[in-house]
PyMOL CGO cylinders between C-alpha atoms (Angstrom):
from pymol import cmd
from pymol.cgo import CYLINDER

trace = [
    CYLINDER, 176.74, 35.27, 146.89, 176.85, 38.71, 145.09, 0.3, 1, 1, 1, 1, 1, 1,
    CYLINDER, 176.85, 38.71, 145.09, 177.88, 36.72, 141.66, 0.3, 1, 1, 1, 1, 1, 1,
    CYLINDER, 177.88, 36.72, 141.66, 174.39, 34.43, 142.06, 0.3, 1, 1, 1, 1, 1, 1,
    CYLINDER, 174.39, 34.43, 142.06, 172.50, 37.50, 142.82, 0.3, 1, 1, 1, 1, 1, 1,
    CYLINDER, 172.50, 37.50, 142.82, 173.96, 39.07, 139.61, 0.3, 1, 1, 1, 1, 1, 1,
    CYLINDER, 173.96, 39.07, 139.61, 173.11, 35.82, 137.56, 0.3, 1, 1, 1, 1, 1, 1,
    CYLINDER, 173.11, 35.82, 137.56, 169.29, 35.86, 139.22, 0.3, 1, 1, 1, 1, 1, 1,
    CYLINDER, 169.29, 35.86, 139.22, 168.55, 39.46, 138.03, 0.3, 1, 1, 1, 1, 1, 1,
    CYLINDER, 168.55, 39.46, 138.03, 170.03, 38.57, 134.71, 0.3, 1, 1, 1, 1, 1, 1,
    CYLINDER, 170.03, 38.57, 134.71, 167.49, 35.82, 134.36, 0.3, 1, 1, 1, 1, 1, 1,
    CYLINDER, 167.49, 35.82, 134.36, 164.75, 37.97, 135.57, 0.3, 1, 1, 1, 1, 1, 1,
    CYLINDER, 164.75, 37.97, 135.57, 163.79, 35.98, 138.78, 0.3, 1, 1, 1, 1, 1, 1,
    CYLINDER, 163.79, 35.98, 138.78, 163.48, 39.09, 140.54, 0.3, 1, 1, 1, 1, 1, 1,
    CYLINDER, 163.48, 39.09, 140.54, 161.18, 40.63, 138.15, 0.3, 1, 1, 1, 1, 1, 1,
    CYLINDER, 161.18, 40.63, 138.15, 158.00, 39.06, 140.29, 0.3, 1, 1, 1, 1, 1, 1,
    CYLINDER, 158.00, 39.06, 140.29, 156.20, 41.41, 141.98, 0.3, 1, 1, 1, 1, 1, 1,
    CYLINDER, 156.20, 41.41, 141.98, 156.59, 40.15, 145.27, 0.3, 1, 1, 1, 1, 1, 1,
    CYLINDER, 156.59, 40.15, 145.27, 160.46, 40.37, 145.32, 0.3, 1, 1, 1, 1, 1, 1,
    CYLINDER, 160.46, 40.37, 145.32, 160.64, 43.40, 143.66, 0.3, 1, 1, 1, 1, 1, 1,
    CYLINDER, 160.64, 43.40, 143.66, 161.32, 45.11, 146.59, 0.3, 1, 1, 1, 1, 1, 1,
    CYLINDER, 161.32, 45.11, 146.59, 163.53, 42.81, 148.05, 0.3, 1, 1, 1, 1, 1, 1,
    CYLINDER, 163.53, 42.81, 148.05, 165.41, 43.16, 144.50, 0.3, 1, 1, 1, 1, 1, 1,
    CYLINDER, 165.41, 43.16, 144.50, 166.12, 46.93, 144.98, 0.3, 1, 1, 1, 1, 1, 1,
    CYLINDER, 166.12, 46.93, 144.98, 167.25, 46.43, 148.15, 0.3, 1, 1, 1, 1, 1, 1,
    CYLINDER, 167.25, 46.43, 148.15, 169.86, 44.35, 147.47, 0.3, 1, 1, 1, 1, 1, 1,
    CYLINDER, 169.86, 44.35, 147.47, 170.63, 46.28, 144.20, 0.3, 1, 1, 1, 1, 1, 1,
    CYLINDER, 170.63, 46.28, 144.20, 170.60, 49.19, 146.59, 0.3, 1, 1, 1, 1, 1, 1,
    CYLINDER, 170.60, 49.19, 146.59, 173.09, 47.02, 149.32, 0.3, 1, 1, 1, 1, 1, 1,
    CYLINDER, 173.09, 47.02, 149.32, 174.99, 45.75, 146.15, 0.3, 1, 1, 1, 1, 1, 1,
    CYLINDER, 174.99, 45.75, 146.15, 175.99, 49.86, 144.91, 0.3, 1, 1, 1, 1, 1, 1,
    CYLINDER, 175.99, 49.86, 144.91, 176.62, 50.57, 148.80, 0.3, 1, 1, 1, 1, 1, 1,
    CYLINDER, 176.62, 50.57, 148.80, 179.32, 48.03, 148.93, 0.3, 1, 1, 1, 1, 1, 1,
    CYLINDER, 179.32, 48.03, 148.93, 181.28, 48.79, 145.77, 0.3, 1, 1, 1, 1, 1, 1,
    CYLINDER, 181.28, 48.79, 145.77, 181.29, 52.70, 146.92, 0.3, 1, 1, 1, 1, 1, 1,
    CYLINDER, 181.29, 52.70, 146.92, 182.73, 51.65, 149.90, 0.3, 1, 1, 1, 1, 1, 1,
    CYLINDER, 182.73, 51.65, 149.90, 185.35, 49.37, 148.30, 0.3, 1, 1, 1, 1, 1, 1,
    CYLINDER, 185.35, 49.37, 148.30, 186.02, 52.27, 145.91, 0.3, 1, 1, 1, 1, 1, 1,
    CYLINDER, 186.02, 52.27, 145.91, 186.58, 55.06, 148.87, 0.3, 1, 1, 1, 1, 1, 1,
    CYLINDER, 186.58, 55.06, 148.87, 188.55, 52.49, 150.60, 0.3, 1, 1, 1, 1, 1, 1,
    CYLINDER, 188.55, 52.49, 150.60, 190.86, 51.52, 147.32, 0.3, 1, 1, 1, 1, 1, 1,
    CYLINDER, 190.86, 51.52, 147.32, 191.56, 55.47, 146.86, 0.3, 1, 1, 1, 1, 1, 1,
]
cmd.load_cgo(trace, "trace")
């Protein structure tokens, strides 16, 4: 899931306008995750 998201914003399919948003959300949901993977490794 979070490796085809990765390979769709490399390509650019998120650079429409329409999913913009949607695209910083996830990027957003994407950062929240690994911070919590990092507090939980340490």
């Amino acid at each position: 899931m979070l490796s085809d998201f990765n390979l769709a914003r490399n390509i650019g399919v998120f650079a429409d306008a329409p999913t913009s948003s949607l695209a910083r959300f996830l990027d957003q949901l994407l950062r929240y995750s690994k911070t919590n993977q990092n507090r939980a490794i340490a």
